[in-house]
C-alpha positions in Angstrom: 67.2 -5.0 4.1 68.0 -4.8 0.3 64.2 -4.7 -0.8 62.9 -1.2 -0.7 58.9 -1.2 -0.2 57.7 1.6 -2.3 54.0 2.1 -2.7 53.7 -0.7 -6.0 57.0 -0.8 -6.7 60.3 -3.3 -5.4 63.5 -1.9 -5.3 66.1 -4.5 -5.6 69.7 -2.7 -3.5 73.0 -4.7 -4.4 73.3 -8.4 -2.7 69.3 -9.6 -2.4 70.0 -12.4 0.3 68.0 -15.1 1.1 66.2 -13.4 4.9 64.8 -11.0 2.3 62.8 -14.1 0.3 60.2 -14.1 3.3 58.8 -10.4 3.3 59.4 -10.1 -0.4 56.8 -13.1 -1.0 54.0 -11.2 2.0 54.4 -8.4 -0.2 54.1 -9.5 -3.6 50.9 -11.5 -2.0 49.5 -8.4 -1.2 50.2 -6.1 -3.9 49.6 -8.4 -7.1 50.5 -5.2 -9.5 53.7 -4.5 -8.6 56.6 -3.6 -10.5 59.9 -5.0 -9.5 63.2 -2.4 -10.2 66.8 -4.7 -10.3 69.1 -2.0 -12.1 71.2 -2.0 -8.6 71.1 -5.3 -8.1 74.4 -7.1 -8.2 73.2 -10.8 -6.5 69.7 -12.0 -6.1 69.4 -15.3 -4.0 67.6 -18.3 -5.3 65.1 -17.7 -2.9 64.1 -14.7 -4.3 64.5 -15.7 -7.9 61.5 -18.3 -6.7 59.8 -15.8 -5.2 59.7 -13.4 -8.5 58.9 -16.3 -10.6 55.8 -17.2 -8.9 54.3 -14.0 -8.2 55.4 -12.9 -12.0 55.5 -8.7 -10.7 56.2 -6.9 -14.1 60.0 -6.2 -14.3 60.5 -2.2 -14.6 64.3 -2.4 -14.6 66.9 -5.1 -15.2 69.9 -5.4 -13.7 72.7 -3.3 -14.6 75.3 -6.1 -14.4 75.4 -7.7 -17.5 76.0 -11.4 -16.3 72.9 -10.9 -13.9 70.6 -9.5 -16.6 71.7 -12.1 -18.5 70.9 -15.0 -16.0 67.8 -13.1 -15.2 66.0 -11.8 -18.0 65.2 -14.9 -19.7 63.9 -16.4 -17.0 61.2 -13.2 -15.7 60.6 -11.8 -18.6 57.0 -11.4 -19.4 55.9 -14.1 -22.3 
């Protein structure tokens, strides 16, 4: 997997693929606090994107890629 479970925290590794979306959304059901950490994220999968929009965890890190903070950021970030 490319999700590390901390205790309330996500940690995002490289390509997020879509067989993570499942366990990401069980946690984030369960652990409505958490913080979400994408710096070494270089692909995050629709699936997931969904995911982190509906469960809204607050966004520690952003991507390091540019292009994917840019895709990402406006879209997650808290209004």
């Amino acid at each position: 997997m490319t999700i590390e479970f901390k205790k309330n925290q996500i940690v995002f590794h490289e390509v997020v693929g879509v067989e993570d979306a499942e366990a990401l959304l069980e946690w984030l059901q369960k652990k409505r606090t958490a913080k979400a950490d994408l710096s070494a994220c270089t692909h995050l999968h629709a699936a997931n994107l969904q995911v982190l929009m509906a469960a809204k965890p607050a966004i520690q890190a952003w991507p390091a890629d540019a292009p994917l903070r840019a895709w990402l950021e406006p879209i997650l970030a808290a209004p």
